[in-house]
C-alpha angles and dihedrals in degrees: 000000000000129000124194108222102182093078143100106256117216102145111122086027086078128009089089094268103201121227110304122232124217113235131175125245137165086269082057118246125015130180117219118199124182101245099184119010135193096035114163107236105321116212098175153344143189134189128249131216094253096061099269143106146240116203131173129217121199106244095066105290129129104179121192109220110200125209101254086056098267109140126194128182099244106234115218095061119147121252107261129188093241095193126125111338094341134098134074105000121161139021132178135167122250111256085239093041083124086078107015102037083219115172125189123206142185124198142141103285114211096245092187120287119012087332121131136167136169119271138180125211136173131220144167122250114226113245083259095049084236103126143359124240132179098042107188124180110230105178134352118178121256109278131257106074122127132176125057104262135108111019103163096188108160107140123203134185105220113215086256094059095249117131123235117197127196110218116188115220097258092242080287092110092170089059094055083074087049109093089193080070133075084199111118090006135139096212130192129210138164122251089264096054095256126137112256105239093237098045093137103243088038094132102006107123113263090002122129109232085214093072126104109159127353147174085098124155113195104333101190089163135058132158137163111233121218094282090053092254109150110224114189131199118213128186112240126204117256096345121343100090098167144225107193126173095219117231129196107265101005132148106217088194111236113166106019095050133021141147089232134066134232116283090264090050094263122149110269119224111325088319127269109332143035138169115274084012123121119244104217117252084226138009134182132211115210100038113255082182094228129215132148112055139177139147120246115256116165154067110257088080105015088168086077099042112141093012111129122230132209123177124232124237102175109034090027107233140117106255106220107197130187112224120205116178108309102345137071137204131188110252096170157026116203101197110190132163093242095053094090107145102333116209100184140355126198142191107239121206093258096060088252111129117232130195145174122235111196090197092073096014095231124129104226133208117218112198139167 
C-alpha cells in the first residue's frame, strides 16, 4: 500500500495508545502499544498525511480515525456483499492523494443473486475525511461467481501509476488456468479503469486484457519492494502457502502444481513442478494462511531494512523473510501476544511498524 512520507507525524502521540508492553525480536526489544481497539473485523488501513488513519472493516465500514483518537464511519462507500469472506477489503491512498485526495478500494461487489466478485473502484475523501464522492468502478471480475470464499482482494498502485489487483479463484481452481477467467488472476488496470496497451494478453483471442499473471489460488498480500518489483502471497491448501515475485505473463501453476495436498490428503495437480510454470520465491508446509504484506523501509530498525513481512492469520505471528534476489526465506517469527491472526501490517512515517490483529480486532504499533 502506499505512505505517504512527506508529512508531520503525529499518529501514537494521540489516539489513546495503551501501555505498551516490551517484547523481544530479533532487533532486540519492541514495544508494542494498541493504537485502535474494538474494530469489527479489520481487513485493511492505511495512513493519511494528517496523522490519521483510514481502516475497513469487512462488513461495509470505512472508519476515519483522527489523530487525537476520534474515530467517524466515512459516507459514500460502495454496496458490498459483505458475506463470508467477502465484503469491503482493501483500501490504499493515491500516490498523489496530497492533492487529489484519491482513494483506491477492493471489496466483494453484489453481481445479482447471490453473485459476487472482487472490484475494485476509486473515489475522492472530503478535506475533513468525512465522506467519499466521485465513486467510480475500475475493475469487477467477470460474473458468474457464488459462494463467499477467495476473494484475493490486495491493491497496489505500480510507479508507473498503473493498478494491480489481486483476485482469489473463487474456490473454482480449475478456472485460475482459464484466461477467459479473472478467477485466480493478478490483473492491471490504469487509474481510469482502462486496460494498459502492453498488458501482456491485450489482443490474444479469449484472452481477458485484464489479465497480468495467472494459475493463483487465493493472493491476500501484495507489496512492491524497493525496485518497484510486486511480490504477491498467496494461501495454499493443506500446506503451499506461497510467496511468488509476480512477473508480466506468468502461469504460477495452481492447480496444476503445488507443495500442499488437498484437504483429504489427496495429490494436488501432477505434484510440485511443470514446464512454463513458476516455482514459488517462498512456500510453507504446514499452511500460516498469509495476508497482509510490505517491505521495511525505514530508520527506526534498520537491521530489518528490505526484509519483507507477511502477517500471519493461522499460527498468529508476523512472518519476517530475507529476499535475495529473487528468492525469500523465512529468517524469523515475531510471536506476540498481540499477533494473533494478523490481517495487514504497514510501515508508518516514523519507521514504527504497525498491524492489525482480527482476534482482537486492534491495530497495534510496534516501536523501538
Amino acid at each position: 500500500m502506499a505512505v505517504i512520507l512527506s508529512i508531520v507525524w503525529t499518529l501514537g502521540a494521540g489516539l489513546g495508545a495503551s501501555q505498551a508492553l516490551a517484547q523481544q525480536t530479533s532487533a532486540g526489544p519492541v514495544d508494542v502499544t494498541a493504537e485502535v481497539e474494538n474494530l469489527d473485523t479489520p481487513w485493511a488501513f492505511d495512513f493519511l498525511p494528517d496523522g490519521g488513519l483510514l481502516i475497513t472493516e469487512r462488513a461495509g465500514t470505512l472508519l476515519h480515525v483522527a489523530p487525537d483518537g476520534t474515530r467517524t464511519s466515512v459516507s459514500g462507500v460502495p454496496e458490498v456483499a459483505a458475506r463470508g469472506q467477502g465484503g469491503l477489503l482493501d483500501i490504499t491512498l493515491g500516490r498523489d492523494f496530497e492533492q487529489s485526495r484519491r482513494v483506491f478500494m477492493t471489496y466483494a461487489k453484489p453481481q445479482g443473486g447471490r453473485g459476487a466478485g472482487t472490484a475494485l473502484a476509486s473515489a475522492t475523501l472530503s478535506a475533513d475525511a468525512q465522506s467519499l464522492s466521485n465513486l467510480k468502478l475500475l475493475f469487477e471480475m467477470k460474473p458468474g461467481n457464488r459462494g463467499g470464499a477467495h476473494f484475493g482482494s490486495r491493491v497496489v498502485e505500480a510507479e508507473d501509476g498503473t493498478l494491480f489487483v489481486t483476485v482469489g479463484e473463487r474456490q473454482q481452481p480449475d478456472l485460475a488456468q482459464d484466461l477467459s477467467e479473472h478467477n485466480g488472476t493478478v490483473v492491471r488496470v490504469t487509474r481510469d479503469g482502462n486496460v494498459p496497451a502492453d498488458n501482456p494478453f491485450v489482443g490474444q483471442q479469449g484472452a481477458l486484457p485484464h489479465i497480468w499473471s495467472y494459475g493463483h489460488r487465493n493472493p491476500q498480500g501484495a507489496a512492491l519492494d524497493a525496485r518497484g518489483r510486486l511480490w504477491v502471497n498467496e494461501h495454499g491448501a493443506r500446506g503451499g502457502d506461497e510467496v511468488n515475485l509476480i512477473e508480466k505473463g506468468a502461469n504460477y501453476g495452481w492447480p496444476v502444481i503445488s507443495y500442499g495436498r488437498q484437504y483429504s490428503g489427496g495429490k494436488i495437480g501432477v505434484g510440485t513442478e511443470r514446464e512454463g510454470m513458476k516455482q514459488p520465491a517462498h512456500y510453507w508446509d504446514p499452511s500460516i494462511a498469509p495476508s497482509g504484506m510490505m517491505f521495511y523501509e525505514g530508520d527506526m530498525f534498520p537491521d530489518w531494512q528490505g526484509d519483507m513481512f507477511v502477517g500471519a492469520l493461522k499460527f498468529d505471528y508476523i512472518s519476517r523473510l530475507e529476499v535475495d534476489g529473487d528468492d525469500a526465506t523465512e529468517v524469523e517469527q515475531i510471536k506476540l501476544p498481540q499477533t494473533a491472526r494478523v490481517r495487514d501490517i504497514q510501515v508508518a512515517p516514523d519507521g514504527s511498524i504497525w498491524f492489525l490483529a482480527v482476534a482482537d480486532g486492534t491495530l497495534y504499533r510496534m516501536a523501538r
